[in-house]
C-alpha positions in Angstrom: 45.8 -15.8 29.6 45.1 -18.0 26.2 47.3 -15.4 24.5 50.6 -16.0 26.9 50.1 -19.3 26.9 50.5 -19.4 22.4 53.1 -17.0 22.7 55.4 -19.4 25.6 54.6 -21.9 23.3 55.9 -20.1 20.5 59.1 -19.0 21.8 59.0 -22.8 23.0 59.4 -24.0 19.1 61.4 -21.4 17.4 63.8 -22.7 20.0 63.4 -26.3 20.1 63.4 -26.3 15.9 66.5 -24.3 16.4 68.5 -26.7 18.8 68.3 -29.6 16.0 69.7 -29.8 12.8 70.0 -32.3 9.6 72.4 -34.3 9.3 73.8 -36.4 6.3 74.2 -39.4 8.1 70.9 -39.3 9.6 68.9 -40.5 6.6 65.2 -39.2 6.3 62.3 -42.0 6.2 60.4 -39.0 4.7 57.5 -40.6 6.7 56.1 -37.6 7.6 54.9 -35.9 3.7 53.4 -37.9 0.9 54.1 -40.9 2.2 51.8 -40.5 5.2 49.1 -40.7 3.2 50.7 -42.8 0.0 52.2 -45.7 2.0 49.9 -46.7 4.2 47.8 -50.0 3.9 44.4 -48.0 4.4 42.8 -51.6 3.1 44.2 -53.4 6.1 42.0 -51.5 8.6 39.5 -53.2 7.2 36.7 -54.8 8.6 35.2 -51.5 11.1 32.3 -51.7 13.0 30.1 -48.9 14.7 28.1 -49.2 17.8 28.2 -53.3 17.0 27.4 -53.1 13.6 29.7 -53.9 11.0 30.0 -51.5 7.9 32.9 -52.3 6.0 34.1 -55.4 4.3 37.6 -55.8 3.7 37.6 -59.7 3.7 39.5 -59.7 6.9 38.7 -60.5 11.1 37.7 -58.1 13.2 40.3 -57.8 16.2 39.9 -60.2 19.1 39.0 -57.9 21.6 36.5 -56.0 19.2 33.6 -54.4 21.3 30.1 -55.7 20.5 27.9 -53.6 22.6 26.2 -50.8 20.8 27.1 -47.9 23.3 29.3 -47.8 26.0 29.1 -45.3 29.3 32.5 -43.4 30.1 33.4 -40.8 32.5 34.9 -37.6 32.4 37.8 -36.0 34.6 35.3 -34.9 37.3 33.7 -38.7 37.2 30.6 -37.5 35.1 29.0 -40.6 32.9 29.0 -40.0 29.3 27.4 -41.8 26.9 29.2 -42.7 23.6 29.1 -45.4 20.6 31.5 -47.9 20.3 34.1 -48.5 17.1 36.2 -51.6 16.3 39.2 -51.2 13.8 42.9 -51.8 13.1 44.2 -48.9 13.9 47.8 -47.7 13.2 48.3 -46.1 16.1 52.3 -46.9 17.3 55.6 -46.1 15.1 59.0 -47.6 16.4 62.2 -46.6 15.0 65.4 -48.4 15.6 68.5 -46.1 14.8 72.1 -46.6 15.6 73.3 -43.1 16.1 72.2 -41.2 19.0 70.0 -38.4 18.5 69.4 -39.6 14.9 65.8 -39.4 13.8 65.0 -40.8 10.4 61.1 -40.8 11.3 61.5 -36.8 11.9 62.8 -36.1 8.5 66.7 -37.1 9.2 67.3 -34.7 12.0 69.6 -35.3 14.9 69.1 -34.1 18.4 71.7 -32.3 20.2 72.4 -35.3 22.8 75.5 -34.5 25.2 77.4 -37.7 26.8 75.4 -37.7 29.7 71.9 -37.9 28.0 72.8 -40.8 25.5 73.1 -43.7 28.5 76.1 -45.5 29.9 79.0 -48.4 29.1 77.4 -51.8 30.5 80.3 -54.5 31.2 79.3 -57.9 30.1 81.2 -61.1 28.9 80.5 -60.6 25.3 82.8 -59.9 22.9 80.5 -57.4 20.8 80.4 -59.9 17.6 77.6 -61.9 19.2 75.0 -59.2 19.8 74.3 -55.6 18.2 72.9 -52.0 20.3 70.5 -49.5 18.7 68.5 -46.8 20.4 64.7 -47.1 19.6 62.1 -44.0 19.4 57.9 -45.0 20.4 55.8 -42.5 18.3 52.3 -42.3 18.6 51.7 -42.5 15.2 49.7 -39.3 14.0 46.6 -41.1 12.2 
């Protein structure tokens, strides 16, 4: 069953990868690479605490709604308590992207998705002129750290 499962996933990709393409006025943020690792301000998740206890400097606060209790009691999907310890850090964990261009995915190493009219939105009416205001198309990532 596992096996069919990897190879409908499989086919999945090769086909998805296929159906985009780069484009040259769909610049790559080459976020995803060396700078993944080289431009990130690891020093700003500083101060991090575990189960209430703090054991990192960093000269900063720790976030407002930082946990102080030791361990904490979750449940599963069938409503089983689990124990756990609890951790307080600043934690890049959301990437926005604003683009102009449809489709256009700078975050994704400059690659534009196939969008036909009907999947890129609609005209609004509205009493501007278009000189007062601007439109982009934004993209929420869960950031991969």
């Amino acid at each position: 069953m596992m096996q069919k499962i990897l190879r409908i996933m499989a086919v999945s990709a090769v086909f998805w990868v296929g159906s985009v393409s780069a484009d040259p006025g769909c610049q790559n943020a080459e976020v995803i690479g060396g700078k993944l690792i080289t431009d990130i301000c690891w020093s700003c998740i500083f101060p991090i605490k575990v189960a209430g206890v703090p054991i990192s400097g960093g000269g900063g606060s720790f976030p407002s709604e930082a946990v102080s209790n030791p361990l904490c009691m979750c449940e599963d999907n069938l409503g089983v308590p689990r124990p756990g310890v609890t951790t307080s850090m600043w934690e890049p964990a959301r990437l926005v992207e604003f683009q102009r261009v449809p489709g256009c995915s700078s975050v994704l190493n400059g690659v534009r998705f196939p969008f036909d009219r009907t999947n890129q939105g609609h005209h609004g009416m509205g009493d501007m002129d278009g000189g007062d205001g601007s439109f982009m198309h934004y993209h929420y990532y869960a950031f991969p750290l």
